[in-house]
C-alpha angles and dihedrals in degrees: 000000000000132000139174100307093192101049090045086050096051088045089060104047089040076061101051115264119137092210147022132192126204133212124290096049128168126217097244082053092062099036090058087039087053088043091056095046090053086049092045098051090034072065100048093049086049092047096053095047090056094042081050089050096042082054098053088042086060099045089050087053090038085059097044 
């Protein structure tokens, strides 16, 4: 059954999620949604090596 689409959507991302599929869906739909995911989190564990880094690279000139 369907339901407000819109109000569902803004729940989820209000919740967190970076994305959200509705129904139908196909399966290259949710192959290129999953490959996105991956990409997305593969970017958020670079970021926060190179925010960990920026951070050790601060503390060496701080001590300088």
């Amino acid at each position: 059954t369907g339901v407000d689409c819109s109000t569902q959507t803004d729940e989820c991302y209000r919740l967190g999620a970076d994305d959200y599929i509705l129904k139908p869906f196909s399966g290259t739909e949710i192959i290129a949604r999953i490959n996105s995911a991956l990409q997305l989190k593969m970017l958020r564990v670079q970021n926060k090596k190179l925010e960990a880094l920026s951070s050790l690279g601060d503390t060496i000139r701080a001590s300088e």
